[in-house]
C-alpha positions as CSV (number, residue, x, y, z in Angstrom):
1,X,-13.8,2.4,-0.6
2,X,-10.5,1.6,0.4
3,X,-6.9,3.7,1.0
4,X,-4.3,1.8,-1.3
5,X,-1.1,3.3,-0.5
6,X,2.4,1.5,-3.2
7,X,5.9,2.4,-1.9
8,X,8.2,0.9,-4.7
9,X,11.5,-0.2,-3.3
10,X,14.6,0.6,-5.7
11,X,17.3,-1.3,-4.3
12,X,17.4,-5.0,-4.6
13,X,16.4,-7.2,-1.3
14,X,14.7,-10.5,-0.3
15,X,11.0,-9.8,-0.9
16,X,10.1,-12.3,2.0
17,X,12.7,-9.9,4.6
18,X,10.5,-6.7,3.4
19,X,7.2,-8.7,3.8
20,X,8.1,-10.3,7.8
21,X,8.8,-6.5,8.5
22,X,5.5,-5.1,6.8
23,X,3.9,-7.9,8.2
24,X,5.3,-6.4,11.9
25,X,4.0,-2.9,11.0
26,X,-0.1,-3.7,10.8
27,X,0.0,-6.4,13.7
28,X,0.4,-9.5,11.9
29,X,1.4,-12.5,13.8
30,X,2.9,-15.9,13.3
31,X,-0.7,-17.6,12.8
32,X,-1.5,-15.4,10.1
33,X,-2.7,-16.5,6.7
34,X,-0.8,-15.3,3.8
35,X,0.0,-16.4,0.2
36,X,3.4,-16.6,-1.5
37,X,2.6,-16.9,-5.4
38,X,5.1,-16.7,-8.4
39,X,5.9,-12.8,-8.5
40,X,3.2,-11.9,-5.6
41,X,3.0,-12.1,-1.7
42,X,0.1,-11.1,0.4
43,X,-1.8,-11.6,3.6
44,X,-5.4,-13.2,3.4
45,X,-8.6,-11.1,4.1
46,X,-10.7,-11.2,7.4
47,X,-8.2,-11.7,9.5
48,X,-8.2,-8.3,12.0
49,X,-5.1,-6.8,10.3
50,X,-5.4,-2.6,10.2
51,X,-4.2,-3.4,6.4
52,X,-4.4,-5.8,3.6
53,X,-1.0,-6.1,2.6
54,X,0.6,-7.1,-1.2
55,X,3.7,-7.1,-2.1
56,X,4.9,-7.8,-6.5
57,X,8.6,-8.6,-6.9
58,X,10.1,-10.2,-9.8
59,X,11.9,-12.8,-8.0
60,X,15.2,-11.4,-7.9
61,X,15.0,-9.1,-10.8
62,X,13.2,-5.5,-11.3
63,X,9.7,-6.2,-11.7
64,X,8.2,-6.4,-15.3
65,X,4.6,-6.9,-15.4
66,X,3.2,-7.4,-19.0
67,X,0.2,-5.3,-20.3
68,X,-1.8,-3.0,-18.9
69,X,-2.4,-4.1,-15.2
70,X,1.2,-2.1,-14.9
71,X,1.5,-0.1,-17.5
72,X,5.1,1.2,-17.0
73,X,6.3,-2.5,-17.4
74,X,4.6,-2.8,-20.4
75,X,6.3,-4.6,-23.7
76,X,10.1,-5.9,-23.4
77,X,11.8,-3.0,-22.2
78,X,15.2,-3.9,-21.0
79,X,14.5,-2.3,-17.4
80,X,10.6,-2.0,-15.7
81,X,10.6,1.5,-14.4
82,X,8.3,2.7,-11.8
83,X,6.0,5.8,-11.7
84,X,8.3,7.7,-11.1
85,X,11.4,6.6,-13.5
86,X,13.3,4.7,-11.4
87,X,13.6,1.1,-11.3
88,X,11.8,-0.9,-8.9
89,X,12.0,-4.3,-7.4
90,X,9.1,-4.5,-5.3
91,X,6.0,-2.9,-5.4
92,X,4.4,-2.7,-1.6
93,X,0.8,-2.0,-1.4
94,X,-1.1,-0.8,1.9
95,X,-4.7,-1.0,1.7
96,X,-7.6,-0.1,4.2
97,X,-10.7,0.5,4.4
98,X,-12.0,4.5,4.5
99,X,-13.9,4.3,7.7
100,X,-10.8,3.1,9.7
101,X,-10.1,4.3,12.9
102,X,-7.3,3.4,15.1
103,X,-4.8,4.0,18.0
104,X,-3.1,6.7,15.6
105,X,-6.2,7.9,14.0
106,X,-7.7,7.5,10.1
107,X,-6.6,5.5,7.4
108,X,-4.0,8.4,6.2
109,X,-2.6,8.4,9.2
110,X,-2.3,4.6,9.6
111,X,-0.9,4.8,5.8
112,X,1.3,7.4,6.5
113,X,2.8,5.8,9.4
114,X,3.1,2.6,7.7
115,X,5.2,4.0,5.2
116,X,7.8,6.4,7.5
117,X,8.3,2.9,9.4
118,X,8.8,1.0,6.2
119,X,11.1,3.5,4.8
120,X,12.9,3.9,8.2
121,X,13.5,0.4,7.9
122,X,14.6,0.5,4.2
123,X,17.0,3.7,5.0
124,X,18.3,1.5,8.0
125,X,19.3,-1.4,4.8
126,X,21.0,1.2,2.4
127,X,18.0,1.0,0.0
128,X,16.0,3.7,-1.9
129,X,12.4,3.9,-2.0
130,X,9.2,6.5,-3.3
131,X,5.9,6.0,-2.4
132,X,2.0,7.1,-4.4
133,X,-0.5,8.8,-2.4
134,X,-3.4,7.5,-4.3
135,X,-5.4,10.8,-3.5
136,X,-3.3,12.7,-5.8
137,X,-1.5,10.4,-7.9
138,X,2.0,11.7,-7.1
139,X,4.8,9.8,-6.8
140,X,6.8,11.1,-3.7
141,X,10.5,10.3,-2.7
142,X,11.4,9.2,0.9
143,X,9.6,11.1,3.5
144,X,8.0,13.9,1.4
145,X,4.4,14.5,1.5
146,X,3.3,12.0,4.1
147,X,1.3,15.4,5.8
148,X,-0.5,15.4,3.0
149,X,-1.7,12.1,3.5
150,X,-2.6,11.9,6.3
151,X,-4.8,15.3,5.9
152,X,-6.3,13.4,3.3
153,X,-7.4,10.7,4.9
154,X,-8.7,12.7,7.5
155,X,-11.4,14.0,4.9
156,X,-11.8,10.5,3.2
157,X,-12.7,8.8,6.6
158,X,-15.3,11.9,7.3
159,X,-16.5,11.5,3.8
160,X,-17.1,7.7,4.1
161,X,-18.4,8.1,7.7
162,X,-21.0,11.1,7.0
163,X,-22.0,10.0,3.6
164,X,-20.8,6.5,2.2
165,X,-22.2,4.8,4.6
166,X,-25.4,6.1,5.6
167,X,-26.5,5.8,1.8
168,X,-25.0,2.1,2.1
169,X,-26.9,1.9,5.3
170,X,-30.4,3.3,3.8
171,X,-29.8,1.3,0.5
172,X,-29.3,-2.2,2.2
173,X,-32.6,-1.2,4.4
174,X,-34.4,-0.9,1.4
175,X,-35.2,3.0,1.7
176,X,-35.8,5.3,-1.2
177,X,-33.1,7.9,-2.1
């Protein structure tokens, strides 16, 4: 199970700017692996990083994702709105693994820290920004709620740690239930 935290950025900017400085926040370095596609950036897998990272734009205009994979950018609609109702031009996604445990604690906190620094940086540029917590499904704006993140990922971290993985752990030995 894995922690994917979105912050949706609502002001226009290079997506390859906001992707060096998320790239900064988990560690990444200049030998890292990452992939630049049509409408999606993101950093390879196995490679030490505290966080997968993933970043959607639209290449220069709000993002508009067809069907249901994004399903408030569904159909023609002149603008692609984000959860919550404002436009958005990138879609940032976070994502690590329950049972981490770093230098600043659990995955919450890592999350939580990830995005104060990413919206400190996006403040810094004169840009608006919300964030999900994928715990609750609410949309926050700026700085609100990150507490309750990282509360949460406290008790997702124990949950994985004390029973996730010891029924992973029994299953791939081959004991009974």
């Amino acid at each position: 199970m894995t922690l994917d935290t979105r912050i949706y950025v609502h002001g226009q900017v290079d997506y390859r700017q906001v992707f060096v400085k998320c790239s900064q926040l988990i560690g990444a370095h200049e030998g890292i692996r990452f992939e630049d596609k049509p409408g999606n950036i993101y950093n390879r897998i196995d490679q030490g990083l505290c966080a997968l990272l993933d970043i959607r734009h639209g290449n220069g205009r709000p993002l508009r994702v067809p069907g249901d994979h994004r399903p408030w950018c569904a159909g023609e609609d002149d603008e692609c709105f984000s959860p919550c109702g404002i436009p958005c031009w990138l879609e940032v996604s976070f994502d690590t693994a329950y049972g981490y445990q770093g230098p600043e604690g659990g995955c919450g906190d890592l999350h939580a820290r990830l995005v104060a620094e990413l919206g400190q940086w996006l403040d810094g540029q004169g840009i608006g920004w919300s964030w999900q917590n994928e715990f609750t499904g609410e949309v926050h704006q700026g700085y609100e709620g990150l507490t309750d993140l990282a509360g949460s990922g406290a008790r997702a971290s124990s949950w994985f740690r004390d029973i996730a993985a010891p029924a992973i752990a029994a299953h791939m030995a081959g004991e009974p239930k």
